[in-house]
C-alpha positions as CSV (number, residue, x, y, z in Angstrom):
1,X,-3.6,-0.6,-2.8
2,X,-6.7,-2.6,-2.0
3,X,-8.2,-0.3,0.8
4,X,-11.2,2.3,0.7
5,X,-11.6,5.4,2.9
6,X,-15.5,4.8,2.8
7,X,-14.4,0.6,4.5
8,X,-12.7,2.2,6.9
9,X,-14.9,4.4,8.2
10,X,-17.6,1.5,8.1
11,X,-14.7,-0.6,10.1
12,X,-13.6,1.8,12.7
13,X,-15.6,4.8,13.4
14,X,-17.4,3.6,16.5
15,X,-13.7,3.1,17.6
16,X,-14.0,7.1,18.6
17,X,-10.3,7.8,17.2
18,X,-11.0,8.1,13.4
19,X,-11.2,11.6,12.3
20,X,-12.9,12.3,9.1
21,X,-11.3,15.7,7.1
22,X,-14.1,18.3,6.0
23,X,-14.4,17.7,1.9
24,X,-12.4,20.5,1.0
25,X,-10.0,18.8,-1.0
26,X,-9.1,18.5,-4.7
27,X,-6.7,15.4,-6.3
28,X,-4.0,16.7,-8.3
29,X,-1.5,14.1,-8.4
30,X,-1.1,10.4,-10.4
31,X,-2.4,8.8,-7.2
32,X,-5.6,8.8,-6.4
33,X,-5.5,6.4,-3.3
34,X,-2.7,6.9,-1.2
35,X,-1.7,6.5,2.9
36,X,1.1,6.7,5.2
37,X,2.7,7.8,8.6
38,X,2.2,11.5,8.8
39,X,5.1,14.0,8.9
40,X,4.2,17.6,8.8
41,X,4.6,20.9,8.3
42,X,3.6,24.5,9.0
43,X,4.5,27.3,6.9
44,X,2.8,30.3,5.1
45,X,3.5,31.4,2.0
46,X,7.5,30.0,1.9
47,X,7.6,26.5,0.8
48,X,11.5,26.5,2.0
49,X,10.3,23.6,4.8
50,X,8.4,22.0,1.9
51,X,11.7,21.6,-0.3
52,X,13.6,20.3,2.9
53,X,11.0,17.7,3.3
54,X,10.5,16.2,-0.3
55,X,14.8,15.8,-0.2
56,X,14.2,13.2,3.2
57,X,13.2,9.3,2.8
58,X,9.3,9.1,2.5
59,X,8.6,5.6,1.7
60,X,5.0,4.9,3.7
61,X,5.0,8.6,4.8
62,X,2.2,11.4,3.3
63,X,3.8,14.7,4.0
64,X,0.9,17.2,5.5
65,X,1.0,20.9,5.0
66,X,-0.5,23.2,6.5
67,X,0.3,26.2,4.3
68,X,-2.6,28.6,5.9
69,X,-4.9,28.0,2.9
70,X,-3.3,31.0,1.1
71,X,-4.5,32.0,-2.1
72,X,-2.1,34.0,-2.8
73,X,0.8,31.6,-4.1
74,X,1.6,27.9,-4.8
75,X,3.4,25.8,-2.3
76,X,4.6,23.1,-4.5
77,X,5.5,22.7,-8.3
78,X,7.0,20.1,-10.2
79,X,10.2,20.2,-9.6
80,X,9.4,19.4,-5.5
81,X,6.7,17.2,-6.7
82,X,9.2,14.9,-8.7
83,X,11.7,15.0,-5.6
84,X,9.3,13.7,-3.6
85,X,8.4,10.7,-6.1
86,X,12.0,10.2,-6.2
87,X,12.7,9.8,-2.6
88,X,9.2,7.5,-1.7
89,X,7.0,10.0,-0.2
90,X,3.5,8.3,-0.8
91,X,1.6,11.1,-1.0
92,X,1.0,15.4,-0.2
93,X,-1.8,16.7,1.8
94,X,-1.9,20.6,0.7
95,X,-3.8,23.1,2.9
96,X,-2.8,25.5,0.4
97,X,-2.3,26.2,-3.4
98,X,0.0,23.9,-6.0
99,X,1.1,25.2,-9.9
100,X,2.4,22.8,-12.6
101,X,-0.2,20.4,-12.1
102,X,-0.9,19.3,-15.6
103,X,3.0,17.5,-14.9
104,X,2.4,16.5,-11.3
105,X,-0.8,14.9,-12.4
106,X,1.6,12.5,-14.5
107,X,3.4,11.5,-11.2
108,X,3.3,8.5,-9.2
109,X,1.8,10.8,-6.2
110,X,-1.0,11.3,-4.5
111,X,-1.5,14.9,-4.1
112,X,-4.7,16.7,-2.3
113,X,-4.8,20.6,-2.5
114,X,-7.2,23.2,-2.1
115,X,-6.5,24.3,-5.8
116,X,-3.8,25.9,-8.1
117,X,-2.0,29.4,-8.7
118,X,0.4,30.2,-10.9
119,X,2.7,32.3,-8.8
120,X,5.6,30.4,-6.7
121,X,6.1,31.3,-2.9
122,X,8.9,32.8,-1.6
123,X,12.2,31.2,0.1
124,X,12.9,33.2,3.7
125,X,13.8,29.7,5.1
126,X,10.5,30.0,7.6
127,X,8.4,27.7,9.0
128,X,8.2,24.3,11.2
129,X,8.6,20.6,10.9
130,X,6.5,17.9,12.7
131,X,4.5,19.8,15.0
132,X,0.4,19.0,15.4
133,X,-1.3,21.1,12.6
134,X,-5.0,21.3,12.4
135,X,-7.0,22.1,9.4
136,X,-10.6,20.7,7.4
137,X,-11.8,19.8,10.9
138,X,-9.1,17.4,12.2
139,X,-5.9,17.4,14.1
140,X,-2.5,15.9,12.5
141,X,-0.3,14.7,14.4
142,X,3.3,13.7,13.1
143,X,2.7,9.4,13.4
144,X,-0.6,9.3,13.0
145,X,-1.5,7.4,9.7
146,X,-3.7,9.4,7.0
147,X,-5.5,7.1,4.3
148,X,-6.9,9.0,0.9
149,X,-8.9,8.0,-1.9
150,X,-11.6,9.3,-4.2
151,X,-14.1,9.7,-1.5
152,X,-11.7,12.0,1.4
153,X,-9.1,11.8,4.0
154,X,-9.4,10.0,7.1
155,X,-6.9,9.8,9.7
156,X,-6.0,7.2,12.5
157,X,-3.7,7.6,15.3
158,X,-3.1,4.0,14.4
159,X,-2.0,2.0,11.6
160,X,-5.4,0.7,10.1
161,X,-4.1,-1.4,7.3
Protein backbone atom coordinates (compact mmCIF):
# COMPACT_ATOMS: atom_id res chain seq x y z
CA UNK A 1 0.00 0.00 0.00
CA UNK A 2 1.63 3.21 -1.21
CA UNK A 3 -0.74 5.81 0.46
CA UNK A 4 -0.34 8.11 3.62
CA UNK A 5 -3.17 9.41 5.87
CA UNK A 6 -0.97 12.66 6.43
CA UNK A 7 -1.04 12.88 1.78
CA UNK A 8 -4.40 12.69 1.95
CA UNK A 9 -5.29 15.09 4.24
CA UNK A 10 -2.72 17.56 2.40
CA UNK A 11 -4.76 16.33 -0.98
CA UNK A 12 -8.26 16.65 0.03
CA UNK A 13 -9.17 18.54 3.14
CA UNK A 14 -10.15 21.81 1.56
CA UNK A 15 -12.65 19.32 -0.30
CA UNK A 16 -14.90 19.88 3.10
CA UNK A 17 -15.90 15.94 3.09
CA UNK A 18 -12.66 14.48 4.77
CA UNK A 19 -13.28 13.78 8.39
CA UNK A 20 -10.24 13.35 10.52
CA UNK A 21 -10.91 10.75 13.73
CA UNK A 22 -9.78 12.25 17.24
CA UNK A 23 -6.22 10.35 18.05
CA UNK A 24 -7.66 7.94 20.33
CA UNK A 25 -6.49 4.99 18.75
CA UNK A 26 -4.00 2.20 19.43
CA UNK A 27 -2.58 -0.38 16.47
CA UNK A 28 -2.81 -3.90 17.52
CA UNK A 29 -2.80 -5.84 14.46
CA UNK A 30 0.08 -7.04 11.58
CA UNK A 31 -1.11 -4.01 9.52
CA UNK A 32 -0.17 -0.94 10.15
CA UNK A 33 -1.73 0.82 7.00
CA UNK A 34 -4.88 -0.39 6.00
CA UNK A 35 -8.31 1.09 3.99
CA UNK A 36 -11.57 -0.04 2.71
CA UNK A 37 -15.34 0.41 2.12
CA UNK A 38 -16.80 0.68 5.56
CA UNK A 39 -19.32 -1.89 7.04
CA UNK A 40 -20.36 -1.39 10.58
CA UNK A 41 -21.49 -2.28 13.56
CA UNK A 42 -23.13 -1.23 16.90
CA UNK A 43 -23.06 -3.36 19.87
CA UNK A 44 -22.11 -3.15 23.60
CA UNK A 45 -20.52 -5.53 25.43
CA UNK A 46 -21.75 -8.77 23.03
CA UNK A 47 -19.50 -9.24 20.13
CA UNK A 48 -22.31 -11.85 18.65
CA UNK A 49 -22.59 -9.10 15.52
CA UNK A 50 -18.84 -8.97 15.47
CA UNK A 51 -18.47 -12.90 14.91
CA UNK A 52 -21.36 -12.66 12.21
CA UNK A 53 -19.33 -10.14 10.39
CA UNK A 54 -15.71 -11.59 10.38
CA UNK A 55 -17.67 -15.04 8.77
CA UNK A 56 -18.90 -12.45 5.53
CA UNK A 57 -16.48 -11.61 2.32
CA UNK A 58 -14.30 -8.53 3.39
CA UNK A 59 -11.81 -8.11 0.70
CA UNK A 60 -11.49 -4.00 0.42
CA UNK A 61 -13.81 -3.67 3.48
CA UNK A 62 -12.56 -2.32 7.25
CA UNK A 63 -15.20 -3.50 9.56
CA UNK A 64 -16.02 -0.43 12.15
CA UNK A 65 -17.29 -1.03 15.61
CA UNK A 66 -18.71 0.90 17.68
CA UNK A 67 -18.62 -1.24 20.87
CA UNK A 68 -19.47 1.86 23.30
CA UNK A 69 -15.80 2.18 24.38
CA UNK A 70 -16.48 -0.33 27.20
CA UNK A 71 -13.85 -1.15 29.51
CA UNK A 72 -15.31 -3.64 30.84
CA UNK A 73 -14.64 -6.62 28.23
CA UNK A 74 -12.88 -7.43 24.87
CA UNK A 75 -14.85 -7.38 21.70
CA UNK A 76 -12.54 -9.37 19.65
CA UNK A 77 -9.87 -12.20 20.24
CA UNK A 78 -7.99 -14.32 18.09
CA UNK A 79 -10.01 -16.65 17.07
CA UNK A 80 -12.47 -13.67 15.23
CA UNK A 81 -9.35 -11.95 14.33
CA UNK A 82 -8.00 -14.95 12.21
CA UNK A 83 -11.62 -15.40 10.58
CA UNK A 84 -11.48 -12.13 9.49
CA UNK A 85 -7.83 -12.56 7.82
CA UNK A 86 -9.30 -15.61 6.38
CA UNK A 87 -12.29 -14.20 4.64
CA UNK A 88 -10.36 -10.61 3.31
CA UNK A 89 -11.50 -8.15 5.69
CA UNK A 90 -8.67 -5.44 5.35
CA UNK A 91 -8.78 -4.18 8.55
CA UNK A 92 -10.92 -3.53 12.27
CA UNK A 93 -11.70 -0.15 13.70
CA UNK A 94 -12.40 -0.95 17.54
CA UNK A 95 -14.32 1.66 19.68
CA UNK A 96 -13.88 -0.71 22.31
CA UNK A 97 -11.44 -3.32 24.06
CA UNK A 98 -9.52 -6.45 22.14
CA UNK A 99 -7.56 -9.62 24.25
CA UNK A 100 -5.07 -11.95 22.55
CA UNK A 101 -3.27 -9.36 20.96
CA UNK A 102 0.25 -10.59 21.22
CA UNK A 103 -1.38 -13.32 18.34
CA UNK A 104 -3.44 -10.84 16.48
CA UNK A 105 -0.43 -8.71 16.26
CA UNK A 106 1.03 -11.65 14.05
CA UNK A 107 -1.90 -11.28 11.54
CA UNK A 108 -2.19 -9.82 8.30
CA UNK A 109 -4.79 -7.14 9.85
CA UNK A 110 -4.89 -3.87 10.50
CA UNK A 111 -6.56 -3.55 13.79
CA UNK A 112 -7.14 0.01 15.83
CA UNK A 113 -8.65 -0.32 19.40
CA UNK A 114 -8.86 1.78 22.28
CA UNK A 115 -6.81 -0.98 24.28
CA UNK A 116 -6.91 -4.59 25.66
CA UNK A 117 -8.83 -6.61 28.54
CA UNK A 118 -8.51 -9.89 29.28
CA UNK A 119 -12.19 -10.76 29.89
CA UNK A 120 -14.37 -11.94 26.65
CA UNK A 121 -17.93 -10.39 26.15
CA UNK A 122 -20.91 -12.07 26.26
CA UNK A 123 -23.08 -13.76 23.36
CA UNK A 124 -27.01 -12.52 23.83
CA UNK A 125 -27.06 -12.28 19.98
CA UNK A 126 -27.59 -8.17 20.31
CA UNK A 127 -26.67 -5.49 18.39
CA UNK A 128 -26.89 -3.90 14.75
CA UNK A 129 -25.28 -4.18 11.35
CA UNK A 130 -24.52 -1.19 8.92
CA UNK A 131 -26.15 1.58 10.45
CA UNK A 132 -24.30 5.25 10.81
CA UNK A 133 -22.13 5.00 14.06
CA UNK A 134 -20.30 8.01 15.35
CA UNK A 135 -17.36 7.95 17.60
CA UNK A 136 -13.58 9.91 18.00
CA UNK A 137 -15.30 12.91 16.42
CA UNK A 138 -16.58 11.57 13.10
CA UNK A 139 -19.52 9.95 11.51
CA UNK A 140 -19.25 6.34 9.71
CA UNK A 141 -21.32 5.55 7.41
CA UNK A 142 -21.56 1.99 5.89
CA UNK A 143 -19.68 2.94 2.08
CA UNK A 144 -17.87 5.47 3.07
CA UNK A 145 -14.02 4.54 2.61
CA UNK A 146 -11.80 4.78 5.91
CA UNK A 147 -7.79 4.95 5.19
CA UNK A 148 -5.35 4.15 8.46
CA UNK A 149 -1.82 4.31 9.00
CA UNK A 150 0.75 5.26 11.62
CA UNK A 151 -0.39 8.73 11.81
CA UNK A 152 -4.72 8.17 12.33
CA UNK A 153 -7.91 7.51 10.62
CA UNK A 154 -9.40 9.59 8.08
CA UNK A 155 -12.47 8.87 6.37
CA UNK A 156 -14.01 9.87 2.79
CA UNK A 157 -17.46 9.42 1.64
CA UNK A 158 -15.54 8.69 -1.53
CA UNK A 159 -12.99 6.44 -2.75
CA UNK A 160 -9.67 8.48 -2.38
CA UNK A 161 -7.31 6.03 -3.80
Amino acid sequence: MTFKTADLCDDHFDSGTLQICEPIFGDFGGRNKFYGEVHTIHCFEDNSMVREAVALDGKGKVLVIDAGASFRCAMLGDLLAAKAVSNGWEGVIMHGLIRDSADIETMDLGVKALGTYPLKSVKNNKGVHNIEVAFAGVRFNPGNFVYADEDGIILSPTALI
